[in-house]
DRENDO-760087 format. One line per 4 residues: number of its first residue (from 0); for each residue x, y, z of C-alpha. Coordinates in steps of 0.2 Angstrom, whole numbers, plus 5000, padded with zeros to 4 digits. Layout:
<pts>
NUM	X/Y/Z ~ ...
</pts>
This chain:
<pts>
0	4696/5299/4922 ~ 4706/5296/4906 ~ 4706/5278/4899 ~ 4724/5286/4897
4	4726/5287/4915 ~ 4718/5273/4919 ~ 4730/5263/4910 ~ 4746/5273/4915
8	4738/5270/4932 ~ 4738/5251/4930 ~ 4756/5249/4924 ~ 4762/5261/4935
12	4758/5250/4950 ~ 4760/5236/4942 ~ 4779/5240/4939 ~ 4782/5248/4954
16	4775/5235/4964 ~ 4789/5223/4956 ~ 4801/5233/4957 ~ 4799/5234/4977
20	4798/5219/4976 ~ 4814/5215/4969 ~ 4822/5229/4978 ~ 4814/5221/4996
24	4821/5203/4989 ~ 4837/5212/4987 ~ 4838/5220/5006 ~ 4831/5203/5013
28	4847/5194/5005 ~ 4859/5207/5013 ~ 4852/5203/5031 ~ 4858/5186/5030
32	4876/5192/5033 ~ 4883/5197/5049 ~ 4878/5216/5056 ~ 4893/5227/5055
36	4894/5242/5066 ~ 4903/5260/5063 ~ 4896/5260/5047 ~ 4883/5275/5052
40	4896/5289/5064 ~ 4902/5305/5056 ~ 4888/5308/5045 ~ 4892/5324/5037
44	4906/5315/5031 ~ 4898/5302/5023 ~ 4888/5315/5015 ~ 4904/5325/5009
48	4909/5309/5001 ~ 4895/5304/4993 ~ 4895/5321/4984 ~ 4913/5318/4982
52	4913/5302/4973 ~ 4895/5296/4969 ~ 4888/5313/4962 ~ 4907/5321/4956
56	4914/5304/4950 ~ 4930/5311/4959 ~ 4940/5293/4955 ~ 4933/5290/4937
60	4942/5303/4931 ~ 4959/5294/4934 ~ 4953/5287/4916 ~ 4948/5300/4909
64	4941/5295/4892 ~ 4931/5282/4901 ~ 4928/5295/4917 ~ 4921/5308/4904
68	4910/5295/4898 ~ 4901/5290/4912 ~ 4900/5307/4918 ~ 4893/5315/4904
72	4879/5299/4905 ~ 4877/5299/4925 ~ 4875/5319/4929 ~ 4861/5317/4911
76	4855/5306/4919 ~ 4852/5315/4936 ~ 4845/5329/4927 ~ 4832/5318/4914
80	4822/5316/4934 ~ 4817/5331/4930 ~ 4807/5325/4915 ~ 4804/5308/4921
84	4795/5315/4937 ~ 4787/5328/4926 ~ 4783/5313/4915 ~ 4775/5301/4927
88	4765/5315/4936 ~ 4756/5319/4920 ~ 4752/5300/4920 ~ 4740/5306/4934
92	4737/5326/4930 ~ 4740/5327/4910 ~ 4737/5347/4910 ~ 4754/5346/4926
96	4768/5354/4919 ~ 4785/5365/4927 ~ 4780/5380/4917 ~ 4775/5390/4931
100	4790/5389/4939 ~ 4798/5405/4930 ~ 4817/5402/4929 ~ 4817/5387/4936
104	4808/5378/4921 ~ 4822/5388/4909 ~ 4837/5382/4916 ~ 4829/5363/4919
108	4821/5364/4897 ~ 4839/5371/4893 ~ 4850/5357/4903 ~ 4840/5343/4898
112	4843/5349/4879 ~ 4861/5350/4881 ~ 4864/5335/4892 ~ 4850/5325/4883
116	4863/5326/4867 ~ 4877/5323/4876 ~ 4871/5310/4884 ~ 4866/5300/4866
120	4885/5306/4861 ~ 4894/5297/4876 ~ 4882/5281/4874 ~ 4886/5279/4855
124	4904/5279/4861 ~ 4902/5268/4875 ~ 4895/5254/4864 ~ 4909/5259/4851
128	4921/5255/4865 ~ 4913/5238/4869 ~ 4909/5233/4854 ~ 4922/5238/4839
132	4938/5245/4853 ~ 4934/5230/4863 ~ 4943/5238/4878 ~ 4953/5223/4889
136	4946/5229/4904 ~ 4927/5229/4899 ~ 4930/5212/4891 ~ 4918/5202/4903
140	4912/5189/4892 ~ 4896/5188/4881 ~ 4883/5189/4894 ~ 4892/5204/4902
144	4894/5213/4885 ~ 4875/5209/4881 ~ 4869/5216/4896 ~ 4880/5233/4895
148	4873/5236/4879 ~ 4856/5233/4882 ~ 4857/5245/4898 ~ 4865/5257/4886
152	4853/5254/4874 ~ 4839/5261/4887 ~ 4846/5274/4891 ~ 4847/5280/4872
156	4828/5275/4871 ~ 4828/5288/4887 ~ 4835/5300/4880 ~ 4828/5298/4860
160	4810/5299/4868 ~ 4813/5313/4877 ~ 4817/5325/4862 ~ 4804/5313/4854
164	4791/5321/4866 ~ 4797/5340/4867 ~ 4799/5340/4847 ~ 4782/5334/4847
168	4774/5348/4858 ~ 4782/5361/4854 ~ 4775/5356/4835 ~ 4757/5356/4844
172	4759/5374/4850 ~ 4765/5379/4833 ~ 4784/5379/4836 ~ 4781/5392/4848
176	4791/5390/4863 ~ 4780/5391/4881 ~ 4783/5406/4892 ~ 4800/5404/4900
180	4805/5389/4890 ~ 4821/5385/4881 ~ 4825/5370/4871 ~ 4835/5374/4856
184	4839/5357/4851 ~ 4822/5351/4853 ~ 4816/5368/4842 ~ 4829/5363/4828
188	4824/5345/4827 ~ 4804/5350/4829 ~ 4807/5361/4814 ~ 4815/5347/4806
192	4802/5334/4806 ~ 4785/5344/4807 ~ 4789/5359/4795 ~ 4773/5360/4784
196	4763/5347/4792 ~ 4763/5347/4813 ~ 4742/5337/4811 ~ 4752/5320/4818
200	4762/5330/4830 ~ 4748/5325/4845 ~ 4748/5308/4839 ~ 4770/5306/4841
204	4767/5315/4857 ~ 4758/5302/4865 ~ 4769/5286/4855 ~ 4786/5296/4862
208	4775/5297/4880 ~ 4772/5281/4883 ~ 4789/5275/4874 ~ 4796/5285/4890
212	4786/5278/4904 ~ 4786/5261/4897 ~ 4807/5263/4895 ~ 4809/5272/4910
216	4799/5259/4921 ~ 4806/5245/4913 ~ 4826/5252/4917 ~ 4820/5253/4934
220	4812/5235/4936 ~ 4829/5225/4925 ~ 4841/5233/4936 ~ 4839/5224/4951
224	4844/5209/4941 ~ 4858/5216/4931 ~ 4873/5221/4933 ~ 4870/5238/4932
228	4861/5236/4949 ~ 4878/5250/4953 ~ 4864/5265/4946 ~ 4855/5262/4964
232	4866/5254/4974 ~ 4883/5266/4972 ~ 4876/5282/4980 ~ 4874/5269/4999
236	4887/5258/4993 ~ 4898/5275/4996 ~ 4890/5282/5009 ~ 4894/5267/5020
240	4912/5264/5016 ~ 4926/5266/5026 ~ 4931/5282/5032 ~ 4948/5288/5034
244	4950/5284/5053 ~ 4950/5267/5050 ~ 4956/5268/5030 ~ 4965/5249/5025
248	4964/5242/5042 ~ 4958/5225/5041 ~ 4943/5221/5056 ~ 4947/5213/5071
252	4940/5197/5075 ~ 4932/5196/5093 ~ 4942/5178/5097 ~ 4934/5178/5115
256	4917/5177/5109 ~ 4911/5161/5115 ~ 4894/5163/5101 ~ 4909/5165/5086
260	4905/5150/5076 ~ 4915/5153/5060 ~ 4932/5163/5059 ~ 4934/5173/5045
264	4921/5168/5028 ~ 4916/5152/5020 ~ 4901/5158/5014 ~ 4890/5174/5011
268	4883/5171/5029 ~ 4900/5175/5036 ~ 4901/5191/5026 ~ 4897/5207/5033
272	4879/5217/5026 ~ 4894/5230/5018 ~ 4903/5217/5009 ~ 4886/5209/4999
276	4882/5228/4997 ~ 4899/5229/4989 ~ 4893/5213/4979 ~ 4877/5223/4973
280	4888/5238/4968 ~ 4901/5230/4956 ~ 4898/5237/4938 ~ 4912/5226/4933
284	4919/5239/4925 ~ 4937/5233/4927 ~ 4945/5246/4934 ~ 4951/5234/4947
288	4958/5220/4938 ~ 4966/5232/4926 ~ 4978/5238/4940 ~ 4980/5222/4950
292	4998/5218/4951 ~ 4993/5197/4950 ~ 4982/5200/4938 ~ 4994/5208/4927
296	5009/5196/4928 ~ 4995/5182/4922 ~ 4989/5175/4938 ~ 4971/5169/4939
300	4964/5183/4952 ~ 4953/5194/4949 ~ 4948/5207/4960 ~ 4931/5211/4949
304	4928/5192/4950 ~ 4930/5189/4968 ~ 4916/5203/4969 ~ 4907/5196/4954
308	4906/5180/4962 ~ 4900/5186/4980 ~ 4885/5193/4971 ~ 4882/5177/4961
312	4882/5169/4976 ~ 4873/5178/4985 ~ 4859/5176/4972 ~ 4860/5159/4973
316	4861/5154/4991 ~ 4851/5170/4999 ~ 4836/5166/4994 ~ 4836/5148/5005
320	4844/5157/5019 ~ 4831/5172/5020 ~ 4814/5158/5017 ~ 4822/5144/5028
324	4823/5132/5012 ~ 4833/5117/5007 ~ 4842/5113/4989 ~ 4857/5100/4992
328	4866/5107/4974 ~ 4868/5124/4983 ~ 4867/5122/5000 ~ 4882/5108/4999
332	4893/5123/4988 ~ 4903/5138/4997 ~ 4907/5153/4994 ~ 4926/5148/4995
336	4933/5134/4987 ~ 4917/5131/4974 ~ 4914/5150/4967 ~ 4931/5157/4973
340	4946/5145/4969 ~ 4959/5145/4985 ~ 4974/5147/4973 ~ 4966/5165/4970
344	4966/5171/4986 ~ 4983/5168/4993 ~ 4988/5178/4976 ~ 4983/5194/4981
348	4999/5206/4987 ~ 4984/5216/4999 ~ 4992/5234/4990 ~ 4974/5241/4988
352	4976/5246/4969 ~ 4959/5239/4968 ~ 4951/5249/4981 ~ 4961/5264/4975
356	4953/5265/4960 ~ 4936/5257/4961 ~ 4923/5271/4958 ~ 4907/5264/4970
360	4920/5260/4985 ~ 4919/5243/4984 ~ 4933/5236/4999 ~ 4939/5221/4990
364	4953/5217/5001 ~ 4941/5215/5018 ~ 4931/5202/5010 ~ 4950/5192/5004
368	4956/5192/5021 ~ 4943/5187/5029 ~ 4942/5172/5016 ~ 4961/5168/5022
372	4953/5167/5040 ~ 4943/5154/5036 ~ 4954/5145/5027 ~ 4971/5146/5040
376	4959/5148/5057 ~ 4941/5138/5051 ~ 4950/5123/5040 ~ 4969/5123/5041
380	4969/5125/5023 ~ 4985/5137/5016 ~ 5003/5133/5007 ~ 5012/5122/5016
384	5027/5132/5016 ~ 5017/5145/5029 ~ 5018/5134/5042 ~ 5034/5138/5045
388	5032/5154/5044 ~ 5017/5156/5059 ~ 5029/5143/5067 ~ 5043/5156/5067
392	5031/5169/5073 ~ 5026/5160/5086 ~ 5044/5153/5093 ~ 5054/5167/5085
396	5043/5183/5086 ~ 5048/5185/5067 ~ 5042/5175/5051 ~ 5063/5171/5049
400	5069/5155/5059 ~ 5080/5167/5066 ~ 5086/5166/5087 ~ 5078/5179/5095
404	5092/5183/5105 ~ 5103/5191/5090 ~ 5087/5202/5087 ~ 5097/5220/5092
408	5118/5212/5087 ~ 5116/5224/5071 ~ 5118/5237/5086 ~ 5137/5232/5090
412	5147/5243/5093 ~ 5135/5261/5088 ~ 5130/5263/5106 ~ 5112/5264/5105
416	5104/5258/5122 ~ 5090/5249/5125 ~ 5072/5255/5133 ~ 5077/5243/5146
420	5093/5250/5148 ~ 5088/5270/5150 ~ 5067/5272/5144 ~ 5070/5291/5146
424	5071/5292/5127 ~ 5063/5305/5115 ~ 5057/5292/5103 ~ 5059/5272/5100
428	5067/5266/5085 ~ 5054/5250/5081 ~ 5067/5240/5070 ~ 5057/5226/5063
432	5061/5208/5057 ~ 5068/5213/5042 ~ 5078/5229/5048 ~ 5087/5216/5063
436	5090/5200/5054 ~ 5091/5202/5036 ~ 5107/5205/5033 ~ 5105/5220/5016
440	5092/5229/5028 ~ 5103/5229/5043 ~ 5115/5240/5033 ~ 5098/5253/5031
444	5093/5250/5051 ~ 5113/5257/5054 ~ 5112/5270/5041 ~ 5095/5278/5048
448	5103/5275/5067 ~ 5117/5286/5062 ~ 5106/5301/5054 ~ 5097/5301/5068
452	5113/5300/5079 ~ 5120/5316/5066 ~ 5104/5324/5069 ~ 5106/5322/5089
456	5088/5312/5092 ~ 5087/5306/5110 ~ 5081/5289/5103 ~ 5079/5270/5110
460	5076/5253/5103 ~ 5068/5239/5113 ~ 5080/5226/5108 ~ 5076/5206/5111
464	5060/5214/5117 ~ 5054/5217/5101 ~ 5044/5205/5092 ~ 5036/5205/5076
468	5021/5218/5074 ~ 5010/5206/5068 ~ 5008/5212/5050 ~ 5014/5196/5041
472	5002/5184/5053 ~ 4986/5196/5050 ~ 4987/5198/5029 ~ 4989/5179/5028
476	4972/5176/5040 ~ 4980/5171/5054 ~ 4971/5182/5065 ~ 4973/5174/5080
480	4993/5174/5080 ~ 4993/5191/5074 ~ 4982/5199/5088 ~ 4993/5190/5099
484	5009/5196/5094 ~ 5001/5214/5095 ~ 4993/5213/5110 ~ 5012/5207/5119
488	5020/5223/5108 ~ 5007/5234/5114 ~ 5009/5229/5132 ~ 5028/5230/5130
492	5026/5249/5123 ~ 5013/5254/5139 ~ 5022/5248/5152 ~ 5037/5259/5144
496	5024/5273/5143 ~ 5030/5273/5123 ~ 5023/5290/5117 ~ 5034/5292/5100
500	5038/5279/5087 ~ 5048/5279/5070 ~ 5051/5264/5059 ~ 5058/5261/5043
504	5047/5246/5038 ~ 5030/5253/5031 ~ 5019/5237/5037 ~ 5026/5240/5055
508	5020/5260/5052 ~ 5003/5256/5046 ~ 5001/5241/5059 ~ 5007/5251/5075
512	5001/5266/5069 ~ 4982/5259/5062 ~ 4979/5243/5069 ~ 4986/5245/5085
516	4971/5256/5090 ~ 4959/5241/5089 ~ 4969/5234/5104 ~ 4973/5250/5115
520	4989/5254/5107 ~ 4988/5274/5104 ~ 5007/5279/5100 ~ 5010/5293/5088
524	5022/5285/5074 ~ 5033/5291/5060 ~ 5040/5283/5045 ~ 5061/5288/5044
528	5055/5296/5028 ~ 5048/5309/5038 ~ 5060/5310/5050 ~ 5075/5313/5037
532	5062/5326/5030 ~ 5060/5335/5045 ~ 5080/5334/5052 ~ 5081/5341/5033
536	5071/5354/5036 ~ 5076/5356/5052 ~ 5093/5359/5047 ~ 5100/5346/5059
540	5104/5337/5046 ~ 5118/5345/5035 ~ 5120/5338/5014 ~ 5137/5340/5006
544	5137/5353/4993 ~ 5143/5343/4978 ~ 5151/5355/4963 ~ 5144/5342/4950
548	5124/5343/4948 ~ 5115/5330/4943 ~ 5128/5317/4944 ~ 5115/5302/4947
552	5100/5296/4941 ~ 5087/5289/4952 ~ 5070/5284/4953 ~ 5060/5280/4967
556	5048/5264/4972 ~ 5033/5270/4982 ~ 5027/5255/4993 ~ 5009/5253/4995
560	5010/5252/5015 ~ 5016/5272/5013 ~ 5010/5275/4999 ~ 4993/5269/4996
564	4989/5266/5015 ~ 4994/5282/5020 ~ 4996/5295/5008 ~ 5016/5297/5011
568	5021/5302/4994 ~ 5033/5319/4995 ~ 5041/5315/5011 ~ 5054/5302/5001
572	5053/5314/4985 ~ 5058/5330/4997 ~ 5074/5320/5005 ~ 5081/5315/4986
576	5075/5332/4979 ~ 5089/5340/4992 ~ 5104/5329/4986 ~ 5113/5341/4974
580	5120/5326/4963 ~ 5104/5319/4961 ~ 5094/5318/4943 ~ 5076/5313/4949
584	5065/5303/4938 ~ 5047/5295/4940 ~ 5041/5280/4936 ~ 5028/5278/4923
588	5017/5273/4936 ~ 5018/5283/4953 ~ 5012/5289/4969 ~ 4994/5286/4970
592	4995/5275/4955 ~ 5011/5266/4961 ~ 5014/5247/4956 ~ 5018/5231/4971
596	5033/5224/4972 ~ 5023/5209/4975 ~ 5029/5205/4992 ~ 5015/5211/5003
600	4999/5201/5010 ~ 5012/5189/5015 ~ 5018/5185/4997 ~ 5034/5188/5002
604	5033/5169/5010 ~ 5024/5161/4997 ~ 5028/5154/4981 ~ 5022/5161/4963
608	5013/5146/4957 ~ 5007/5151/4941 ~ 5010/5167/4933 ~ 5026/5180/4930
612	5033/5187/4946 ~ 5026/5203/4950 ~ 5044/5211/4955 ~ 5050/5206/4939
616	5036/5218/4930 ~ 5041/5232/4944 ~ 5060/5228/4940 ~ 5056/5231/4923
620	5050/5248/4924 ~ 5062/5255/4935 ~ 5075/5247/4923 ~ 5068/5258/4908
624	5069/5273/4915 ~ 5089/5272/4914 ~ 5090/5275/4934 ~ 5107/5270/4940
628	5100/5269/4958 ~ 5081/5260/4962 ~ 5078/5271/4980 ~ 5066/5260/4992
632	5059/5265/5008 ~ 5053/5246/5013 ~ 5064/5231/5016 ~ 5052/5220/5008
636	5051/5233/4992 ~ 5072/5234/4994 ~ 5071/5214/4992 ~ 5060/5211/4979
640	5069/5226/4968 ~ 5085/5216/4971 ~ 5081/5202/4966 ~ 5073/5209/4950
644	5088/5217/4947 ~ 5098/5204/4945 ~ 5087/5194/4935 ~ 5089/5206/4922
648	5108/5204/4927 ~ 5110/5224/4929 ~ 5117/5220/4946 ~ 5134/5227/4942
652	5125/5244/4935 ~ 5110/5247/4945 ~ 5108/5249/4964 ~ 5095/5247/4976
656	5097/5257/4991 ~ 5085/5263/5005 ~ 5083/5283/5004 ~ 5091/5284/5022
660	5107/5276/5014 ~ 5107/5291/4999 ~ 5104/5305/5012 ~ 5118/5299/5021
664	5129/5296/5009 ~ 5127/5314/5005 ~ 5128/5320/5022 ~ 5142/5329/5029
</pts>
């Protein structure tokens, strides 16, 4: 055997053995959490989205400077296997090479050319961003920066000692290409460098060789300790992640298990495996924080650094937990409180910006709530002014000291009859808190009533048997008052043999229609969005045929619960897009890519401590598109709007109405 292969031999176990050690370290860390089931059904789904998102970088491409970048470096990447496996078996064989292999061999030669200069291109220009365009997002302090560029730095030392090696041997063979072989920038650059004098050409071979083996197996071994650890971990990280069956629900705590000894997470050992997978898999790229509605009014959280700080944690505290060791400055720290302040977490609005657009489907807001748990169910720690809130919940069925008594008097005089009274209904009218007490939303709860009344819908409501659906409770972390207000709805809909729901309110939609099926409530629910649509449609519903076009300008406010939750974006759009008076204009920042209001995740109840208001940067750029009317389909959204509005004193000029309130306004 070769000394040559002897010593490739030598480091080539020597490296690999470090590296399964690191990656064994890395597996034994994530079975100190808590199993998590569900995680493994509907396999060919998975697959589909792994392809979809891991391998096509489907969601990088929302920025697509960026998205280009690390495409052009990921799918080089996947392709320089090729030459690295070709590479490490010759470590073994030196004579082994994919010539043989006919067309197979032309089309791996030509690709790894192209991409291997593509690839150099798009690194060059990542550093350029980090380092000269400092872009805010990839700001993540010095470390952060050093260890970006150093990552980036091997993969140009990939990629340079790749063409180092090809230029070399095709200088050996006399810059005659091998049978089947196509490599026209390698040829050019050979040419380049060995014209009139190819004697060293074995000499750079071997340098460039072992400058790739040594590169490739020292990228392999740094990443388990870096942040980059996202090259091995994103492809399972996505496999695992949440399907659209159970897409933004939140996981229900089993409050009858008698071996439950923490609610929620206080520490890593409360997490789910998933969750300090999600931990491994953040390239703190900033995608999430750039789109975070706290963070961009100036509060302190940080959806990258909530993740950020699981994984330090993790690193820190997993090793005791998997050898059975002691170290008081460690142990004595948690997860909350010590690496993740409180004040952060009761910032975040839950709309699921961050999930939207992180590219490894990291699910930032499960890991949040289940923080809240621990801190309103584990310690009693929360803002003092949610106590009256759960209070109200719990007394009142609704976060509002209102009397549940007066729950259906927005119903005088419209004759609308109760399930109690007649249950023979086509479809219940689930009201909500805001749509029965707040006196702006009960004028949107009569104006919906009396489209569906114009539209001849058989339709019920349940009256003072309503109660709140639980939403409000569940977001904050009081899990245990949520399920119980769900469970009584639930029973309360069974025992009417509910079939058919609409509501106005988007968290009572996603919570009755989602979240409800942990708990045996199946109902088939629609948002009055998509009932106006379809009474549209339909033609049941009849619009006035205004002589004047374009009369009014408005612009429409998609709430995360419908939009972001659950994909309802047209349904509203369709309604306005009927009205004949109606100049439509969007939102710099829409549908999919939709900002909060700032009232969901029960910040509608809590107080903005530090920071601008949230609304106030929504307000802002509804203002801007000169809109007369600011169109809602939420009561939370409708308030927050309002008072935006008038903080910008445009009161007098601008209206906020719900869509039901335009259509009917325009109806004949």
């Amino acid at each position: 055997m070769e000394i040559k292969s002897i010593v490739f031999i030598l480091v080539f176990v020597l490296a690999m053995g470090f590296f399964f050690y690191s990656a064994r370290n890395l597996i034994r860390y994530m079975l100190v959490a808590k199993k998590e089931d569900k995680r493994c059904n509907s396999i060919g789904l998975r697959i589909l989205n792994v392809f979809k998102y891991a391998i096509f970088q489907k969601k990088l491409f929302r920025f697509k400077i960026a998205g280009l970048l690390h495409s052009m470096i990921f799918w080089g990447f996947l392709l320089f296997l090729f030459a690295v496996v070709e590479a490490l078996v010759q470590g073994f064989f030196p004579s082994f090479s994919y010539e043989s292999t006919g067309f197979f061999f032309s089309l791996v030669t030509f690709t790894q050319d192209i991409f291997g200069a593509i690839v150099i291109v798009s690194v060059l220009l990542a550093i350029f961003r980090r380092v000269v365009l400092k872009v805010p997002r990839l700001e993540v302090g010095k470390a952060g920066k050093l260890d970006a560029i150093f990552i980036l730095s091997l993969i140009f030392l990939v990629c340079v000692s790749m063409f180092g090696q090809n230029t070399a041997l095709i200088a050996k063979h006399n810059f005659v290409l091998q049978s089947n072989e196509m490599r026209p920038i390698s040829y050019y650059l050979s040419t380049l460098f060995y014209s009139g004098n190819n004697n060293s050409a074995n000499l750079f071979y071997e340098i460039f060789w072992w400058i790739h083996i040594v590169v490739v197996l020292g990228f392999l071994n740094v990443l388990p300790y870096s942040k980059h650890l996202h090259v091995l971990t994103s492809i399972p990280n996505t496999f695992f992640s949440n399907l659209d069956d159970v897409r933004n629900t939140l996981k229900p705590i089993n409050l009858e298990d008698e071996n439950l000894e923490n609610f929620g997470a206080a520490d890593i050992e409360h997490l789910s495996w998933k969750q300090i997978l999600d931990g491994y898999s953040c390239t703190e790229c900033g995608r999430c924080e750039s789109v975070c509605p706290a963070a961009t009014v100036g509060k302190s959280l940080s959806p990258r650094e909530i993740i950020v700080q699981i994984r330090k944690r993790t690193k820190d505290k997993s090793p005791l937990l998997a050898n059975n060791l002691t170290d008081e400055e460690i142990t004595n720290k948690t997860l909350v409180h010590d690496y993740i302040p409180d004040l952060n977490l009761w910032q975040c609005t839950t709309c699921m910006a961050c999930v939207q657009e992180c590219p490894v489907m990291i699910e930032h807001v499960d890991s949040i709530v289940d923080m809240r748990r621990d801190l309103v169910l584990s310690e009693a720690q929360f803002p003092s002014n949610l106590n009256n809130v759960f209070k109200s919940i719990e007394t009142n069925f609704t976060p509002w000291a209102f009397n549940p008594a007066d729950r259906a008097n927005w119903t005088e005089g419209m004759d609308i009859k109760t399930m109690e009274e007649d249950p023979n209904g086509e479809i219940l009218f689930w009201v909500g808190c805001a749509g029965s007490y707040d006196a702006r939303y009960q004028k949107v709860t009569k104006a919906f009533a009396k489209l569906m009344q114009k539209g001849n819908v058989n339709f019920r409501i349940l009256g003072t048997e309503e109660k709140c659906n639980g939403d409000t409770a569940r977001r904050l972390g009081n899990e245990y008052l949520a399920q119980t207000m769900m469970q009584e709805n639930i029973e309360k809909l069974n025992n009417y043999n509910v079939k058919k729901i609409v509501t106005a309110c988007p968290h009572c939609y996603h919570s009755i229609k989602n979240e409800y099926k942990q708990f045996g409530g199946n109902f088939e629910v629609l948002h009055h969005t998509e009932l106006i649509e379809n009474l549209l449609e339909d033609g049941k519903l009849e619009l006035e045929e205004n002589t004047v076009k374009n009369e009014e300008t408005i612009t429409f406010h998609d709430s995360c619960y419908l939009g972001r939750y659950n994909n309802i974006f047209d349904s509203p759009r369709n309604s306005l897009g009927k009205v004949n008076k109606i100049n439509y204009i969007e939102m710099k920042r829409n549908k999919t890519r939709g900002f909060c209001c700032g009232a969901g995740g029960g910040r509608m109840f809590l107080e903005d401590e530090e920071g601008g208001k949230i609304n106030i940067e929504r307000t802002k750029e509804a203002l801007e598109t000169g809109a007369e009317t600011i169109a809602s389909a939420c009561p939370f959204c409708m308030t927050m709007m309002t008072d935006g509005v008038k903080h910008f004193e445009r009161n007098e000029k601008v209206h906020v109405k719900d869509i039901a309130e335009i259509i009917l306004e325009n109806t004949k």
